[in-house]
N, C-alpha and C positions, 0 to 999 in steps of 0.2 A: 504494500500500500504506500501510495505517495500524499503526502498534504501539500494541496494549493488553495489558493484564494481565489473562488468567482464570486463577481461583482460584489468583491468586499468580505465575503461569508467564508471564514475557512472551512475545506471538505477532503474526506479522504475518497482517493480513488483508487484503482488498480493501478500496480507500476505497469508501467508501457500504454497506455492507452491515448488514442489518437482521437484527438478534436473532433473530428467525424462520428467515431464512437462515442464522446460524450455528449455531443448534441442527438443522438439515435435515441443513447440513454434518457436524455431529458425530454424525447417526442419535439424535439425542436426540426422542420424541415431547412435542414441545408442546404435544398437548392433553393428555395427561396430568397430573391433580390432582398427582402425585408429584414433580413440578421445579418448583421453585423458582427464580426469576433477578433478581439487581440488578445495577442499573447505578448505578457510583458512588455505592453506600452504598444508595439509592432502589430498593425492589421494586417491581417491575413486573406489572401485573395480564397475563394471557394475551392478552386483547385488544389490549396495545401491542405486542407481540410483533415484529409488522409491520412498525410503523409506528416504531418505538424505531431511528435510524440510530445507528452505535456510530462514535465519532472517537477521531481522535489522543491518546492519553494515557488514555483512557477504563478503569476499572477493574470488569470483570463476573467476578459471583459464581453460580453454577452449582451448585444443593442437587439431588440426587435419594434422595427417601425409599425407605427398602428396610424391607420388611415382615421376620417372621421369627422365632424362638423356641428 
């Protein structure tokens, strides 16, 4: 298990798991234009999604745009 901080909230996860899987895990759609994600400070385009392994200390930020009026 690895401890990181999304959007502020420390959490433990599985070591090795990849951006991609933890938006799966959270029922978050990543292909969707509307999330946004950094990892420590650095936005990440959809494509690293994958491939982005998240470690020890690691700080991710999680935007979902919401339409509305």
């Amino acid at each position: 298990m690895i401890k990181v901080t999304v959007n502020g909230e420390p959490l433990q996860l599985d070591d090795g798991i990849c951006v991609q899987d933890y938006l799966t895990r959270m029922r978050c759609d990543a292909r969707s234009r509307g999330i946004a994600v950094a990892v420590n400070g650095e936005i990440l385009l959809r494509e690293q999604y994958g491939q982005k392994r998240l470690n020890e200390g690691d700080s991710l930020e999680l935007v979902q745009m919401t339409a509305g009026g």
